[in-house]
DRENTILUM-423491 format. One record per residue (C-alpha): x, y, z. Coordinates in steps of 0.1 Angstrom, whole numbers. Layout:
# residues N
+-------+-------+-------+
:    px :    py :    pz :
+-------+-------+-------+
:     X :     Y :     Z :
...
+-------+-------+-------+
# end
This chain:
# residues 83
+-------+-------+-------+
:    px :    py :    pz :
+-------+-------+-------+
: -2778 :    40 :  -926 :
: -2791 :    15 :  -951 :
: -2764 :    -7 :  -966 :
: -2757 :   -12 : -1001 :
: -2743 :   -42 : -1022 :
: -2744 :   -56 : -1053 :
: -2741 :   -95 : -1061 :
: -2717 :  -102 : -1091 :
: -2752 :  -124 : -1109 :
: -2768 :   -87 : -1108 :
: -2733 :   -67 : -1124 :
: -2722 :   -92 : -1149 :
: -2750 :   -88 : -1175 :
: -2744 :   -51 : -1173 :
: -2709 :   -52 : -1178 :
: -2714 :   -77 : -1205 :
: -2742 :   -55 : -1229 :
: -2734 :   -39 : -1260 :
: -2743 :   -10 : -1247 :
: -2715 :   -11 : -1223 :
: -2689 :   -28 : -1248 :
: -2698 :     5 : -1268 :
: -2690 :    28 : -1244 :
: -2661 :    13 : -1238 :
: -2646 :    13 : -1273 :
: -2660 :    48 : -1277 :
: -2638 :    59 : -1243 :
: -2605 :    44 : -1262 :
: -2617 :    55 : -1296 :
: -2615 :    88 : -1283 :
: -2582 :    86 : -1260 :
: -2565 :    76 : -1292 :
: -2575 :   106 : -1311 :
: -2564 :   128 : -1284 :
: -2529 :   110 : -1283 :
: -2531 :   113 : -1319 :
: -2510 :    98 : -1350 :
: -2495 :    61 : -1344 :
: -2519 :    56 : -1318 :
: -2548 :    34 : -1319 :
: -2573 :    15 : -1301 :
: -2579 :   -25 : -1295 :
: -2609 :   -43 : -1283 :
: -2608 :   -75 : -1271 :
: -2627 :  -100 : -1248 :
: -2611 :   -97 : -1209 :
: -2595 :  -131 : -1209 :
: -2606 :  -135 : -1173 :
: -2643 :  -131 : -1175 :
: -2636 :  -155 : -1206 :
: -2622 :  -183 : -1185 :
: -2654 :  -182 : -1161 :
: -2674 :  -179 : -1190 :
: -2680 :  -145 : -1191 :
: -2685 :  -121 : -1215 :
: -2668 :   -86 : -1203 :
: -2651 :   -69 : -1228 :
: -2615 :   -44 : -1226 :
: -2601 :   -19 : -1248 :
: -2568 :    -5 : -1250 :
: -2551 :    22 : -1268 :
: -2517 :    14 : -1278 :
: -2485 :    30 : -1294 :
: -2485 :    14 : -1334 :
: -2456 :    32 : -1344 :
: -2424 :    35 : -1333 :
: -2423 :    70 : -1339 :
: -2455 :    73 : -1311 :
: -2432 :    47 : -1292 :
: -2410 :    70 : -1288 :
: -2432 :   101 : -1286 :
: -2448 :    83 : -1259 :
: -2417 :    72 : -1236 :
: -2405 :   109 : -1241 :
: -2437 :   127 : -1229 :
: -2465 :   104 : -1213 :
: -2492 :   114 : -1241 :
: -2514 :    83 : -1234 :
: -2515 :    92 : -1196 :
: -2518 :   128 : -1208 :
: -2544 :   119 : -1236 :
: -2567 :    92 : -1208 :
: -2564 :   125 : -1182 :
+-------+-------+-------+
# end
């Protein structure tokens, strides 16, 4: 069997393209909706690719209300909404 690996110089410019930065906002973007009102997403740089001098890139959906705080704490909806 025929091994496989890949070398982090070979993965880092893929994680760091638009095109994945995109499709990573889209993927939260979408969660949010799901989840629905008070939640919303955030994009940011990963502060750890940063600090090496990378250029990787996170999003998160988070509760903006306390209404969807509470909506949230009571019924899981962002693990329900990410499912």
């Amino acid at each position: 069997m025929a091994g496989f690996s890949l070398s982090a110089d070979a993965l880092n410019p893929i994680l760091e393209s638009k095109e994945v930065r995109d499709l990573v906002d889209e993927a939260a973007s979408e969660i949010a909706a799901r989840a629905g009102e008070g939640y919303e997403a955030q994009q940011a740089p990963y502060l750890g690719a940063r600090r090496r001098g990378g250029g990787r890139w996170r999003s998160s959906v988070v509760t903006a209300t306390p209404a969807a705080m509470r909506d949230n704490a009571k019924n899981q909806t962002l693990l329900k909404a990410a499912d």
